[in-house]
N, C-alpha and C positions, 0 to 999 in steps of 0.2 A: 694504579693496578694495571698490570701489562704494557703500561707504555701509550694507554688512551689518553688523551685528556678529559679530565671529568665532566667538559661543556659539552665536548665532542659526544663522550657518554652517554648523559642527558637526552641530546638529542636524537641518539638513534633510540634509545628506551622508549622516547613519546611519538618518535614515528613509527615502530614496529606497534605501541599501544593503539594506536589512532587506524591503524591496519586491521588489525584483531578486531576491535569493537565494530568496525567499517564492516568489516566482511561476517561478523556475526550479526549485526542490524538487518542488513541485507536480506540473509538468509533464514530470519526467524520471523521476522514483522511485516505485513501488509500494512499501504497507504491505503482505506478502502475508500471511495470517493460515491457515496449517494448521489447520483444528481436528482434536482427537482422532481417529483411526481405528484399528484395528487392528495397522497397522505401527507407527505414530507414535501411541501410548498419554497420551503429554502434551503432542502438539498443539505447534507452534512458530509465532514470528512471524517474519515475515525480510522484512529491508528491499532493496530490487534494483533493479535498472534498470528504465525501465519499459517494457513490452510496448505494441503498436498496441491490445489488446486488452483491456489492464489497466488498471483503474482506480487511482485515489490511495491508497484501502483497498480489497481487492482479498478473495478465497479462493477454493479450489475450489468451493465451492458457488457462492458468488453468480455464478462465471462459469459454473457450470452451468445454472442456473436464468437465466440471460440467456442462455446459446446453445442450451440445447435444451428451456427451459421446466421443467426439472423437475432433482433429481440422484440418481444413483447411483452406485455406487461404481467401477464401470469409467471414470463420466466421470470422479470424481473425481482416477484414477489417472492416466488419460491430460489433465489438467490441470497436475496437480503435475510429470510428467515435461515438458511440454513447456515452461513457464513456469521450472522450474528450468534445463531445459536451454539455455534460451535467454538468459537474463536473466545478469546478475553479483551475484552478491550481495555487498550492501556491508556488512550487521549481521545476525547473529542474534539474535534476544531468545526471552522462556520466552512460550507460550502467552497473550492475552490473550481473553478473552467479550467483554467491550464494543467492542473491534476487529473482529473475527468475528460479532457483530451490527449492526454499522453495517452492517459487508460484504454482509452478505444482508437489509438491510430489515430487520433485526429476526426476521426467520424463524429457525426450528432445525432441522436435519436430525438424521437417526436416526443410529450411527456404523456 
């Protein structure tokens, strides 16, 4: 058909597919990254719908330190309730560091 060849075809079908899905992951799902606190002693990852507010990799800190410049733990709590309560979560996974520091720059907070 047209003069394509049909591997040739193939191929660009699963690469403009693999684009689409790419750029819709993207833009609809947060990576949230709980680190350790108090309640939550091992820290969780959880993967969810994503918020006006939430980034692609996301945590309560780094959206602390973007909306009030700095964190603590009461933001932290009223982060995790509102982001839980509003999102669907679609995966849980265990605690990652390298995802929780992409999330904040690289910064660390105290637990």
């Amino acid at each position: 058909m047209n003069g394509i060849p049909p591997m040739k075809r193939r191929h660009t079908i699963a690469l403009v597919t693999a684009a689409i899905l790419t750029i819709v992951i993207y833009t609809q799902i947060t990576i949230f990254v709980v680190p350790p606190i108090g309640a939550l002693p091992e820290g969780k990852t959880v993967v969810l719908t994503r918020l006006n507010k939430t980034e692609f990799i996301d945590s309560p800190d780094g959206m602390c330190e973007r909306i009030q410049g700095g964190v603590s733990l009461l933001c932290r709590v009223m982060v995790i309730r509102a982001v839980m309560g509003k999102s669907t979560i679609l995966l849980r996974l265990p605690y990652s560091p390298w995802l929780y520091s992409i999330s904040t720059g690289g910064k660390t907070y105290n637990r």
